[in-house]
C-alpha positions as CSV (number, residue, x, y, z in Angstrom):
1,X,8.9,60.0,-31.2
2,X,7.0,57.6,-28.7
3,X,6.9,54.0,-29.8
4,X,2.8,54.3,-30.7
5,X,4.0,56.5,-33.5
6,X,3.4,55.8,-37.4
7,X,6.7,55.6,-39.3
8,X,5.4,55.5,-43.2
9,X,2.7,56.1,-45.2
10,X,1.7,52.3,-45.1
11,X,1.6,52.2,-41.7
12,X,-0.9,55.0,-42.1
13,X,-2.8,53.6,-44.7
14,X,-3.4,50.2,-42.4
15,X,-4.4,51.9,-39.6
16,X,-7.2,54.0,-41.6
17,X,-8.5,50.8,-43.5
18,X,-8.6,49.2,-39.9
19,X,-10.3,51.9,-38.3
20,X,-12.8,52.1,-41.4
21,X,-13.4,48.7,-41.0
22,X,-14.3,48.5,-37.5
23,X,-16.6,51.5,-37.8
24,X,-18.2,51.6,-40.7
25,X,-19.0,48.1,-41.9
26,X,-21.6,47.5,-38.8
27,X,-23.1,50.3,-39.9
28,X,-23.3,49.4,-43.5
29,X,-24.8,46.2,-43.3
30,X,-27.6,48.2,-40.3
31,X,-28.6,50.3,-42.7
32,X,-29.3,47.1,-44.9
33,X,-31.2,45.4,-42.8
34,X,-33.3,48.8,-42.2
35,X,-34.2,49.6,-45.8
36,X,-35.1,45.7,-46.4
37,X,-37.7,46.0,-43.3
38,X,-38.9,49.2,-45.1
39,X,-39.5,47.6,-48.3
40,X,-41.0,44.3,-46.7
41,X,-43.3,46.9,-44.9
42,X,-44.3,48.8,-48.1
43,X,-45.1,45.1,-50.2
44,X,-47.4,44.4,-46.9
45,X,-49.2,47.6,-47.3
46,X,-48.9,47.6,-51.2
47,X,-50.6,44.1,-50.5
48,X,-53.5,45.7,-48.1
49,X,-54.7,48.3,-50.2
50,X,-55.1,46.1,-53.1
51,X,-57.1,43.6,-51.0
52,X,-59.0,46.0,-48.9
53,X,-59.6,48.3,-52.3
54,X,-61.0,44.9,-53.7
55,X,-63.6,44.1,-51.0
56,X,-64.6,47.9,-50.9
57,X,-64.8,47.7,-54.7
58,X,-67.0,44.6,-54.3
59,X,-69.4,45.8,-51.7
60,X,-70.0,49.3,-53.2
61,X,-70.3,47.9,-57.0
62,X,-73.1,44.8,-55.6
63,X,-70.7,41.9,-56.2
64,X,-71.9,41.9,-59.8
């Protein structure tokens, strides 16, 4: 065996966990950040449509 080699199961089980760490947290934590723009972009246009429906609403129905 070369000196790089795993010897137990634990030894195993670290270097997994550190491996997942390194390579998968960033990405959790992008994908986050990505859905939260999303959302903040859906209120916005949510937000839009309401006022812009309202001020069509308006003009068509003679501001009554």
């Amino acid at each position: 065996m070369s000196d790089d080699a795993i010897t137990s199961d634990h030894d195993r089980i670290v270097e997994i966990h550190t491996l997942l760490r390194e390579n998968l947290v960033p990405k959790v934590a992008d994908h986050e950040s990505r859905i939260r723009r999303l959302e903040k972009a859906v209120w916005l246009a949510a937000g839009l449509a309401a006022a812009g429906g309202s001020a069509i609403g308006s003009l068509i129905g003679g501001g009554a």
